[in-house]
C-alpha positions as CSV (number, residue, x, y, z in Angstrom):
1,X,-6.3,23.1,27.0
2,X,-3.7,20.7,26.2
3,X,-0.3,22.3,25.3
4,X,0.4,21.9,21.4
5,X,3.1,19.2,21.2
6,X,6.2,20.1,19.2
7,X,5.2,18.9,14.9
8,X,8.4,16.7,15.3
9,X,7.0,14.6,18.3
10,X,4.1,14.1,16.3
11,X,5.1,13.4,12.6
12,X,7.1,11.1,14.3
13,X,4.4,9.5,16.0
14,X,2.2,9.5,12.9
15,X,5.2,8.3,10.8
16,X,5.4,5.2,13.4
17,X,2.2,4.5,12.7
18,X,2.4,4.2,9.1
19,X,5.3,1.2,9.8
20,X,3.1,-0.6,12.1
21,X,-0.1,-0.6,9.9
22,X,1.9,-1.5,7.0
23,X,3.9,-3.8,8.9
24,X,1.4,-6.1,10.0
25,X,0.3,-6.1,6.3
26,X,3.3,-8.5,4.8
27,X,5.0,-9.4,8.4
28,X,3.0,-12.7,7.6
29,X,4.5,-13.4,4.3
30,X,7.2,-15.5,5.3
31,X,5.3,-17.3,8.0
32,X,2.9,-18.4,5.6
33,X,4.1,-22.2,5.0
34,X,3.9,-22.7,8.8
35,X,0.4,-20.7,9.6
36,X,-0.7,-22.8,6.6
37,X,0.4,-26.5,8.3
38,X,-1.1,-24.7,11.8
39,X,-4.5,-24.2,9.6
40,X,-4.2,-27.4,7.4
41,X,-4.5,-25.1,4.3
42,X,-2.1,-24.7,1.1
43,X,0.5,-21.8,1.4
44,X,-1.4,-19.9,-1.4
45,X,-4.3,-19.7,0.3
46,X,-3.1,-17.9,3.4
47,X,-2.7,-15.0,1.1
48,X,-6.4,-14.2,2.1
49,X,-4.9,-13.3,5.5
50,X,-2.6,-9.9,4.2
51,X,-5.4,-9.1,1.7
52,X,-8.4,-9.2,4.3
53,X,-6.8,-6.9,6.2
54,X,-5.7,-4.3,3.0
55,X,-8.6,-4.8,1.8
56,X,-10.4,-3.7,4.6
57,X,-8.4,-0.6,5.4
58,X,-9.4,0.6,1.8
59,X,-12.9,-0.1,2.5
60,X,-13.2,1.8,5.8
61,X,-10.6,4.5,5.1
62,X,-12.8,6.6,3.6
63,X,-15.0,7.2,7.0
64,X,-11.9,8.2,9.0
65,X,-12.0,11.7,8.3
66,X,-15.9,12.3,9.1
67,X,-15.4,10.3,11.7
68,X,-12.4,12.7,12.8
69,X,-14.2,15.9,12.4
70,X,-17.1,14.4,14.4
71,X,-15.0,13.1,17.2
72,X,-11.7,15.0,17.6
73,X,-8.2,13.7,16.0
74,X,-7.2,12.5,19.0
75,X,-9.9,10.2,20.0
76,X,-10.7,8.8,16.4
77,X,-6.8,8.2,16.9
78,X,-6.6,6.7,20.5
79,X,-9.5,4.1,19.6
80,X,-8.2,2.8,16.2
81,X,-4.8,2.0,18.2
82,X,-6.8,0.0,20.7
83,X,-8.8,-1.8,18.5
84,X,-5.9,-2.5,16.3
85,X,-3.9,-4.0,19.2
86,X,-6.5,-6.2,20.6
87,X,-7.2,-7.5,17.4
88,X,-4.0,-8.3,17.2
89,X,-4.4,-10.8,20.4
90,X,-7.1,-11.9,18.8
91,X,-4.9,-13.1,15.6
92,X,-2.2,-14.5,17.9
93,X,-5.5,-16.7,19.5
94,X,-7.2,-17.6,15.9
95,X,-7.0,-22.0,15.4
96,X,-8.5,-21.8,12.0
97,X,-7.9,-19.8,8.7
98,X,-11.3,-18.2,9.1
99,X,-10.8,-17.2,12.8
100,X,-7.8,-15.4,11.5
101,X,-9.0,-13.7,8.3
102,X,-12.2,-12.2,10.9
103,X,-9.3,-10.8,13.0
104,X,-7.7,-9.7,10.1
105,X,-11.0,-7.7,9.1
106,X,-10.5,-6.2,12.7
107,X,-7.6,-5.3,12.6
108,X,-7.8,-3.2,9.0
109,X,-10.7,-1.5,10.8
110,X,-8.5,-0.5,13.5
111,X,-5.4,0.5,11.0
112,X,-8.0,1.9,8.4
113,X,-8.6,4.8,11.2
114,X,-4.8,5.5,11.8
115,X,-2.9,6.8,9.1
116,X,-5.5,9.0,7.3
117,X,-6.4,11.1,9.8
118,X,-2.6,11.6,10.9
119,X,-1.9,12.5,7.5
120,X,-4.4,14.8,7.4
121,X,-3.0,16.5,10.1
122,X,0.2,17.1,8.1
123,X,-1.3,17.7,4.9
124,X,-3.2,20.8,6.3
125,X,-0.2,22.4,8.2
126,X,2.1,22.1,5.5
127,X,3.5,24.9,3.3
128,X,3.3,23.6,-0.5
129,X,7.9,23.6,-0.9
130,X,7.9,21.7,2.2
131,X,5.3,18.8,1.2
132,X,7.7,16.6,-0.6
133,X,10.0,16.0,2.9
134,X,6.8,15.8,4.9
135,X,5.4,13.1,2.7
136,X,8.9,11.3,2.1
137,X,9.4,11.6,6.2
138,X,5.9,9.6,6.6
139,X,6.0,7.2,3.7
140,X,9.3,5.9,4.1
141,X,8.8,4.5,7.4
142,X,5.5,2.2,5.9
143,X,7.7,1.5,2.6
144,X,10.4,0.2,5.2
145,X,7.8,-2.2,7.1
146,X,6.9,-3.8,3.4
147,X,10.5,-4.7,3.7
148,X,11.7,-5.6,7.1
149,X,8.1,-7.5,7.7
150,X,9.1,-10.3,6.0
151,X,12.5,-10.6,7.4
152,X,11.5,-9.7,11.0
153,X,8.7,-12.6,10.0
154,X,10.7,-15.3,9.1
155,X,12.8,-14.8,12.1
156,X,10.0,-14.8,14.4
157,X,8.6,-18.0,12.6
158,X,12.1,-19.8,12.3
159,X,13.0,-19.2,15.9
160,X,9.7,-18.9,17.5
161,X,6.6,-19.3,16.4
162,X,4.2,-17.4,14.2
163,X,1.4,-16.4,16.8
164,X,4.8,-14.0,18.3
165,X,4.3,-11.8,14.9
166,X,1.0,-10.3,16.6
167,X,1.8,-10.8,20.4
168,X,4.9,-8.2,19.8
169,X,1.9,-5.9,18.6
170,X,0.7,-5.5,22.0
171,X,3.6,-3.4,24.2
172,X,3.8,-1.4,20.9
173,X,0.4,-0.8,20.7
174,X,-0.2,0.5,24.3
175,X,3.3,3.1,24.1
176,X,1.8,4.3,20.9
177,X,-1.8,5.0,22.5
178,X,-0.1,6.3,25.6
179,X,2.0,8.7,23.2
180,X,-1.4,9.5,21.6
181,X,-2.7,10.6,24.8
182,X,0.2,12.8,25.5
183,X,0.9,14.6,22.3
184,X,-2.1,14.7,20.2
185,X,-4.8,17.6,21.0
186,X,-8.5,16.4,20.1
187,X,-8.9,19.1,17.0
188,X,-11.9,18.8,15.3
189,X,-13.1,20.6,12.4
190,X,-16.9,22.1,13.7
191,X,-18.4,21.1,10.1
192,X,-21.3,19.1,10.7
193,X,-21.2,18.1,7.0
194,X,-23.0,14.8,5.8
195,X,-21.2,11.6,5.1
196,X,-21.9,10.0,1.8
197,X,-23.0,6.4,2.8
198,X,-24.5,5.3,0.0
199,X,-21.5,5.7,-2.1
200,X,-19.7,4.4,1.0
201,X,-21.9,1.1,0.7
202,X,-21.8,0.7,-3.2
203,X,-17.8,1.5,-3.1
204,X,-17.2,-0.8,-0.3
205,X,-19.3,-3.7,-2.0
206,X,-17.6,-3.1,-4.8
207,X,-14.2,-3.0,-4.2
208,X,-15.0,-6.4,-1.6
209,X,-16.6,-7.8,-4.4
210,X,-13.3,-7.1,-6.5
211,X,-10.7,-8.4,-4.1
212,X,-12.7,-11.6,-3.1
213,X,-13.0,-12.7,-6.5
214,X,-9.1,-12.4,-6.9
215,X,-8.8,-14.6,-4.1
216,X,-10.9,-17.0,-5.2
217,X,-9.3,-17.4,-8.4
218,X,-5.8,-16.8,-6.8
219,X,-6.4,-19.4,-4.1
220,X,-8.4,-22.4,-5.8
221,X,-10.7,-24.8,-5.0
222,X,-13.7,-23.2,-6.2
223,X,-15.2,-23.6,-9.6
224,X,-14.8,-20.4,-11.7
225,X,-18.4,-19.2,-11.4
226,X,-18.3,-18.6,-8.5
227,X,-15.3,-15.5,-8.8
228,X,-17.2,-14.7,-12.1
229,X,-20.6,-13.5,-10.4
230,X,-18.4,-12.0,-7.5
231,X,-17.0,-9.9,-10.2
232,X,-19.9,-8.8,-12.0
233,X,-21.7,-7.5,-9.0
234,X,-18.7,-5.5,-7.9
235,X,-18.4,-4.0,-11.3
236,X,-22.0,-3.2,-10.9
237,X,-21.5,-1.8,-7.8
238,X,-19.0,0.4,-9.1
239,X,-20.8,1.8,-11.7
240,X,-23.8,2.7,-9.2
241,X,-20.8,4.2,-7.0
242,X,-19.9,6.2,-9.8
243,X,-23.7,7.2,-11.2
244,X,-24.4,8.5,-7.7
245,X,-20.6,10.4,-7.6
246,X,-21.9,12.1,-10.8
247,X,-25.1,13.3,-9.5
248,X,-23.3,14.8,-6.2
249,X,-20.1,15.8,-7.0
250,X,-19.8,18.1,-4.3
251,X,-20.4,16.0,-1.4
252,X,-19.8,12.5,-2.8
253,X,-17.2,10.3,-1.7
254,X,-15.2,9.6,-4.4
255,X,-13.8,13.3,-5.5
256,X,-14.8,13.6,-9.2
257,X,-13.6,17.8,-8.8
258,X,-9.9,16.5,-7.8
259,X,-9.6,14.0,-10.5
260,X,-10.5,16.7,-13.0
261,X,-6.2,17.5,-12.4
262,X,-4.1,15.6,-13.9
263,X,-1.6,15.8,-11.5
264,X,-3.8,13.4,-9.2
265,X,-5.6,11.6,-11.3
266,X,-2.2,10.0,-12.4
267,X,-2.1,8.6,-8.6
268,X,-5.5,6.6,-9.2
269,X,-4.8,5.5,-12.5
270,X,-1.4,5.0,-13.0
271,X,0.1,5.0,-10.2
272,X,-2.7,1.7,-9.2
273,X,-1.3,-0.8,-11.1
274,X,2.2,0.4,-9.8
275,X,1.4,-0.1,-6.7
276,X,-0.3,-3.1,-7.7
277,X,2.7,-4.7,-9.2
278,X,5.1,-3.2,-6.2
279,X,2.5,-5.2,-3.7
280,X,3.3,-8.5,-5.2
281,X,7.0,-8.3,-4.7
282,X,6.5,-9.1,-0.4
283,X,4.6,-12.1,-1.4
284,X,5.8,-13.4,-4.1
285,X,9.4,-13.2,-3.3
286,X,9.5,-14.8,-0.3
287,X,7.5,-17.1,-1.7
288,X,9.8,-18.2,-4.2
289,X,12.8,-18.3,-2.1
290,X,11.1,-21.0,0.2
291,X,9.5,-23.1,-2.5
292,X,11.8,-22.9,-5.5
293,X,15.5,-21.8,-3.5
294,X,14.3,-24.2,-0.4
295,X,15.7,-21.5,1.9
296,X,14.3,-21.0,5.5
297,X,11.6,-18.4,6.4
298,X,14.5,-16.3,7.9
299,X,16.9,-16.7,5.1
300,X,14.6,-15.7,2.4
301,X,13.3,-12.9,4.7
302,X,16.9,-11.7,5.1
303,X,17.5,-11.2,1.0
304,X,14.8,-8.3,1.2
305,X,16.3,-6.0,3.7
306,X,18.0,-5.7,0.3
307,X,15.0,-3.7,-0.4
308,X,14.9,-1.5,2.7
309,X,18.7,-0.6,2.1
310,X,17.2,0.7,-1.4
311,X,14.6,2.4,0.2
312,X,16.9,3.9,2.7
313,X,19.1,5.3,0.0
314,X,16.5,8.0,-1.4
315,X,15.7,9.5,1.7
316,X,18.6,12.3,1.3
317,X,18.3,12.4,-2.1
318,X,14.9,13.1,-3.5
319,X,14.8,16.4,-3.2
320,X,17.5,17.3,-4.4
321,X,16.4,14.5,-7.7
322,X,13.0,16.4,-7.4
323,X,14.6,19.7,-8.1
324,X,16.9,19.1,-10.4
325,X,14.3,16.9,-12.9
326,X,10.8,17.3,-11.9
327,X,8.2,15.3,-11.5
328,X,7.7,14.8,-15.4
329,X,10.8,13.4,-15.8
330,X,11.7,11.1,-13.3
331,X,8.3,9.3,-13.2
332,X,9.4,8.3,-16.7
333,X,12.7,7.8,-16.8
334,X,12.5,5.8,-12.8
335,X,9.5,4.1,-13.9
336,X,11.1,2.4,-16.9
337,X,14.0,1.4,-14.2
338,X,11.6,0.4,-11.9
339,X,9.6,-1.6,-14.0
340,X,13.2,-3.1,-15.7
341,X,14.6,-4.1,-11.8
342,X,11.0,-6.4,-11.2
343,X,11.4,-7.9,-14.6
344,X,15.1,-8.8,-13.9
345,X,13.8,-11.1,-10.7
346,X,12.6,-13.8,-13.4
347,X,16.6,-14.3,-14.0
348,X,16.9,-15.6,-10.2
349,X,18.0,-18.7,-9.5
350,X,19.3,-21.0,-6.7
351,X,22.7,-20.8,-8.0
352,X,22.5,-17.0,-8.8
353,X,24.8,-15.3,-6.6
354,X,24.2,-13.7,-3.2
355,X,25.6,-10.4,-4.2
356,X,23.8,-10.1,-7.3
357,X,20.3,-11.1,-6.0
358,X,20.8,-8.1,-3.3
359,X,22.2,-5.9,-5.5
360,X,18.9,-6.2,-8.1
361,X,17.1,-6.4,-4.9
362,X,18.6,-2.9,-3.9
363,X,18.2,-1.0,-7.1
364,X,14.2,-1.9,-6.8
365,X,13.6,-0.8,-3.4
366,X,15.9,2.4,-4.5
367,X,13.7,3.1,-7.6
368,X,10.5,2.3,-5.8
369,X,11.1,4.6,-3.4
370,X,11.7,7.5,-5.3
371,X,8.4,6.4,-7.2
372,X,6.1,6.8,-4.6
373,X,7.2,9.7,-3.0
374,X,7.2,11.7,-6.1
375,X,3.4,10.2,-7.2
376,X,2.5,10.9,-3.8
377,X,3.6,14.0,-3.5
378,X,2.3,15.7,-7.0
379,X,-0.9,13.9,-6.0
380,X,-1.7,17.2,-3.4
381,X,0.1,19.6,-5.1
382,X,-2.6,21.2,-7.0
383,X,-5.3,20.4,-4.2
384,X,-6.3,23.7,-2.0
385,X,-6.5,23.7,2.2
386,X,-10.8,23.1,1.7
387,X,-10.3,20.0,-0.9
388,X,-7.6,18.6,1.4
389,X,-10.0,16.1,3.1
390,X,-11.8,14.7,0.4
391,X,-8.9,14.1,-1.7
392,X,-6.7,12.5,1.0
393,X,-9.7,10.6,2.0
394,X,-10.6,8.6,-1.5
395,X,-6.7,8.4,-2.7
396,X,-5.9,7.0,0.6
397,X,-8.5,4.4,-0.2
398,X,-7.3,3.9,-3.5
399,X,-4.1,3.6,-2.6
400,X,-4.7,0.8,0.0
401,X,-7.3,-0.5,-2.7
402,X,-4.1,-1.1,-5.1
403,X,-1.7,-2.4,-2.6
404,X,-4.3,-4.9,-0.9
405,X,-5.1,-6.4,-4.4
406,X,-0.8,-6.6,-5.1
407,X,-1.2,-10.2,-3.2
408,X,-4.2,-11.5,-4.9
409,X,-3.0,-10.4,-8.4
410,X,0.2,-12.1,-7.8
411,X,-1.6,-15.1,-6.5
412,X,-3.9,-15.6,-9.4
413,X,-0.8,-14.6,-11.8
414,X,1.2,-17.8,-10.3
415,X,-1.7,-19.6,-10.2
416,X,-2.6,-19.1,-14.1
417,X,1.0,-19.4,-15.5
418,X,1.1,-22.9,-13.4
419,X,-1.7,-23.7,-14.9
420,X,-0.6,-23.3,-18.5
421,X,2.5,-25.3,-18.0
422,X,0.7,-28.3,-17.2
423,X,1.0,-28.3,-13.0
424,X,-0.7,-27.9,-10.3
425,X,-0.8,-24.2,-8.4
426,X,-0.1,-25.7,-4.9
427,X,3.0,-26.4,-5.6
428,X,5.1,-23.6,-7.7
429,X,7.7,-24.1,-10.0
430,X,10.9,-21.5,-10.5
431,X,9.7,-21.0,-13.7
432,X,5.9,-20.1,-12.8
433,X,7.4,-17.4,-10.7
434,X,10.1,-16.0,-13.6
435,X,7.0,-15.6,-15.7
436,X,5.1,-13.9,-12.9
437,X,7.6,-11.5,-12.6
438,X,7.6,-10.7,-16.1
439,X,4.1,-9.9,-15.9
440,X,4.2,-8.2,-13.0
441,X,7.3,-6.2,-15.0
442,X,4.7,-4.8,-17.2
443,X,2.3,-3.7,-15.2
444,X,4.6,-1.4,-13.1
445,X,4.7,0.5,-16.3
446,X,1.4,2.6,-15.9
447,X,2.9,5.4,-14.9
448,X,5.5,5.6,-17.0
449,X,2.5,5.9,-19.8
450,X,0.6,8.2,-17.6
451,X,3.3,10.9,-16.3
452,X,3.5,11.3,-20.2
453,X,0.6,13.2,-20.4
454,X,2.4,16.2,-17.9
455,X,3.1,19.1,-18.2
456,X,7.0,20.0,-18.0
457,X,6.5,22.2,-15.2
458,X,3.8,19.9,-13.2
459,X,4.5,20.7,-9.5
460,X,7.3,23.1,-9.9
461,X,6.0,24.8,-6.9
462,X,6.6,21.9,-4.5
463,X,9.6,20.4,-6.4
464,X,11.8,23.5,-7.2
465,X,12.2,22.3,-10.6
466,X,12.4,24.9,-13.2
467,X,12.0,23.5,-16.6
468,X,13.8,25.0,-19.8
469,X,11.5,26.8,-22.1
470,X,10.3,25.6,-24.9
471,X,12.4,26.7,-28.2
472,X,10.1,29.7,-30.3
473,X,9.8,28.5,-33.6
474,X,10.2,30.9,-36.4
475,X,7.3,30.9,-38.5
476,X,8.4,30.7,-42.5
């Protein structure tokens, strides 16, 4: 039997995962102009290349860990890293905009199999008071690739050429499945528990159905009818997705039993269009600083490691912030910051100031940072060891559900407020994007509205945080 590997070595690994899935998600964004010329498309319409492949990790997600307690950890692992890096090939190959979106697909069936079941792994050997570094140690690295991707991007595309972005892939690919090899044992769970696949089927359709109708209106070129029947069906689909979820709660896909707590259920409401309005920032920024600032894909890759220095900023700190104002609290009072630093993107200009654009820059990725962890982490700290699966299974979908539509929302967003001022969508003004952002501004406010509905002491076990009582009130 292999010798257990030490849980540094392979937090570590799992963590380096989590950058490269989420990496390959927005390391496009500021190649787009140039993949679109290679494709003879419009810039906005390559944005069906990052949300194919969200979209599809939330689809297949769910599967990974059945699949993982079927096959072993290690092999479920192994194989998603290979298919993920040969897709990649396969990207770096693609001549038309519909070669690429099918290797997209590929590739988010390959990434979809990745991070689930490696945070699994670290959900289930956690103590409760150490689950807010464990999640903060393996989410920062994938909030950092939403960052650096763009910048690491526009390098590759100004210097280069865009095919490099997923040729690089390939040695990191094959270390990572050599590492996988080496340090991960092939655990699996000796349930022989049923999958829910018609759920699985009405979910997927549904969710697919949701997305692609986003990118139809987003992208153009299509009359409306055609996004408007898309839609319907998926919301159809949904509802048969949830009529069947109600019939089987116990075994059904989506876990009806773990939304019943308040402390997760903020992570699929809530916490959605968050991470909604957060996913439009790597699209829409570097978007704007090419088109409306007429920078280089480098430059206007290089104003958002802004964002990671933000991001790296909470890393030492949100425990400590965690402990001293719980989970209540700062989802309320950093939401409202959070929500405040997005809107304050619509006063960009060319002629604002270096400085200030990374400074507002800065104070988003800090606040975003300390956002997620702390959703994430209250999401699990109410679930028990046996619910572990299904819960990390269906908010892992829904997380990557909410982040894959971030692109297509901010795509139809720019696309309806050009529209309204009397232009056409191909070509995006500076003002089309300040209102975007302003939109976009207010949807990041979910949570703040959610998290209202805690309790004062909601995951004092994890966070530390112990509330003041409430005054006694004297009766008369």
């Amino acid at each position: 039997m292999k010798k257990p590997r030490s849980p540094l070595f392979v937090t570590t690994l799992i963590a380096g995962s989590f950058f490269m899935e989420n990496l390959d998600g927005t390391i496009i964004a500021t190649a787009l102009p140039q993949m679109a010329k290679s494709f003879h498309v419009g810039a906005v319409n390559l944005n069906i290349g990052m949300t194919a492949y969200l979209i599809t990790l939330a689809v297949f997600i769910p599967i990974s860990g059945w699949v993982a307690d079927r096959f072993g950890a290690r092999t479920v692992f192994a194989s998603a890293i290979g298919i993920f890096t040969f897709a990649s090939l396969l990207c770096a190959g693609a001549h038309t905009l519909t070669q690429f979106t099918l290797m997209r697909i590929l590739q988010g069936i390959g990434g979809a199999m990745m991070v689930p079941v490696g945070r699994l792994i670290v959900l289930r050997s956690t103590p409760k008071e150490q689950l807010t570094q464990a999640i903060a140690y393996i989410t920062w690295p994938g909030l950092t690739a939403l960052v650096v991707g763009p910048p690491i991007g526009g390098f590759i595309t100004t210097y280069f050429s865009w095919h490099w972005i997923f040729l690089l892939n390939l040695p990191i690919g094959l270390l990572a499945l050599v590492l996988t090899l080496l340090w991960i044992e092939n655990d699996m769970s000796g349930e022989n528990h049923p999958f829910d696949w018609i759920t699985f089927l009405f979910a997927g359709l549904a969710s697919t159905g949701l997305v692609f109708a986003l990118e139809k209106l987003g992208g153009g070129g299509v009359r409306w009818q055609t996004p408007a029947i898309t839609l319907t069906a998926s919301l159809i689909s949904g509802a048969i997705a949830l009529t069947l979820a109600h019939r089987k709660p116990a075994t059904s896909l989506i876990d009806l039993e773990s939304m019943k707590l308040k402390s997760y259920s903020l992570n699929v409401y809530g916490a959605s269009l968050f991470r909604i309005s957060v996913g439009v920032l790597p699209f829409l920024l570097p978007l704007m600083f090419q088109e409306a600032f007429g920078l280089t894909a480098f430059a206007s890759g290089l104003y958002l490691l802004a964002l990671f220095g933000g991001d790296l900023s909470m890393k030492s700190i949100v425990i400590p912030v965690l402990r001293r104002w719980g989970f209540r609290r700062l989802l309320i009072v950093n939401g409202v910051l959070t929500a405040a630093s997005i809107a304050l993107c619509a006063t960009l200009g060319p002629d604002t100031p270096r400085t200030l654009i990374a400074a507002i820059l800065f104070v988003h990725g800090a606040c975003r940072s300390l956002e997620f962890t702390c959703m994430t982490t209250l999401a699990y700290t109410e679930i028990s060891p046996e619910r572990m699966s299904r819960a990390n299974g269906f908010l892992s979908a829904v997380m990557q559900l909410s982040m894959g539509m971030g692109v297509a929302v901010g795509a139809v967003t720019l696309r309806i407020v050009a529209h309204a001022n009397g232009h056409r969508a191909s070509a995006p003004q500076l003002r089309d994007f300040h209102i975007a952002f302003l939109v976009i501004g207010l949807l990041a406010l979910a949570p703040v509205f959610d998290a209202l509905g805690l309790a004062r002491n909601a995951g004092a076990a994890t966070s530390g945080h112990q509330p003041h009582p409430e005054p006694e009130v004297n009766p008369a």
